[in-house]
N, C-alpha and C positions, 0 to 999 in steps of 0.2 A: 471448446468446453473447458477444458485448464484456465485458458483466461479470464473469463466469468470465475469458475471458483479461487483463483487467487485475487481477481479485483474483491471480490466479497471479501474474503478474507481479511483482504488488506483495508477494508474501507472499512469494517467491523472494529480493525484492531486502531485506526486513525480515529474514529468518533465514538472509542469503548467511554470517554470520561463521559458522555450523553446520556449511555443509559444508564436505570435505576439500579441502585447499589446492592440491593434484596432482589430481583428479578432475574430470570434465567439466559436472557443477553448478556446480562454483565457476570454471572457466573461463567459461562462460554466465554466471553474476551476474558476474562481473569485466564484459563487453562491456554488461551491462547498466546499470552504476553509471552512464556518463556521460546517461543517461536518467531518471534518478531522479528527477528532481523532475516532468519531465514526464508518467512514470507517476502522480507523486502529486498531481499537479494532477487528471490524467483522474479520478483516484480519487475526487477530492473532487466533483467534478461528477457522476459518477455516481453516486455516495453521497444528493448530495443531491436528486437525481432519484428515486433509489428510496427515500428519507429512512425509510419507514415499513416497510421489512424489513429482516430482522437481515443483512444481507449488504451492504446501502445502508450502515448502521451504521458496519459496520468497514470499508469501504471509505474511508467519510469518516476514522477514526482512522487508519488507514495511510497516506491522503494525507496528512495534516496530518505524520506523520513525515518519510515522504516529500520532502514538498515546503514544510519550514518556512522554507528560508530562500527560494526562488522568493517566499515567501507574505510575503514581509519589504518587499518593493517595493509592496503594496497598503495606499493612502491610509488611514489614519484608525485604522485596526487591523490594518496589517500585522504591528505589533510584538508586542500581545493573542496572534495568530495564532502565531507564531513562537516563544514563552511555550509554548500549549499543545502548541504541537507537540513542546518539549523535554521537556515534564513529563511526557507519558502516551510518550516514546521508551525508557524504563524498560522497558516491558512489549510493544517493540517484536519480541521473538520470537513471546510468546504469539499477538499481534494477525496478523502475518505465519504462523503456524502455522494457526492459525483459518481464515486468509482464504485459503491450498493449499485444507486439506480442503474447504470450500465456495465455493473457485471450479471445485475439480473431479467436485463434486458438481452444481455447477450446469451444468458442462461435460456431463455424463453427463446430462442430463436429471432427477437424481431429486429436484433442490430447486425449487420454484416459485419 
């Protein structure tokens, strides 16, 4: 259940420039930006928790969007971290698009 609400979370705050600037999506991702990284940290934890399903997956690529520069203050490879997280933030809609549909499919029960 956790994983579903931080995929949503995180795929809300990855495709917030989408919705309408006046509409109550984009009021919601606005209250949720100052959160951002801490969504994207939970992400990467849980990601790598469930590492071996496609959901743990994109979970980890969303954190790392997320939460590249939080990931900037860890010793040795923070900067590595912070790197990948700029590179794959290109395709930050798709990833955040992906991670709605199956966090609220995993919300509904129908994704193991």
């Amino acid at each position: 259940m956790i994983r579903a609400i931080v995929a949503i979370l995180a795929g809300m705050l990855l495709v917030g420039e989408l919705f309408n600037q006046s509409g109550r999506a984009s009021r919601f991702v606005d209250n949720l930006r100052p959160f951002d990284a801490m969504i994207g940290i939970t992400a990467i934890v849980l990601g790598v928790l469930n590492l071996f399903s496609l959901l743990g997956l994109l979970l980890i690529l969303g954190g790392l969007v997320l939460g590249a520069r939080a990931l900037s203050t860890v010793p040795n490879v923070g900067d590595d971290l912070v790197r990948a997280g700029d590179k794959i933030g290109g395709f930050r809609v798709l990833i955040g698009s992906v991670l709605i549909v199956m966090g609220v499919l995993r919300f509904l029960g129908w994704l193991l």
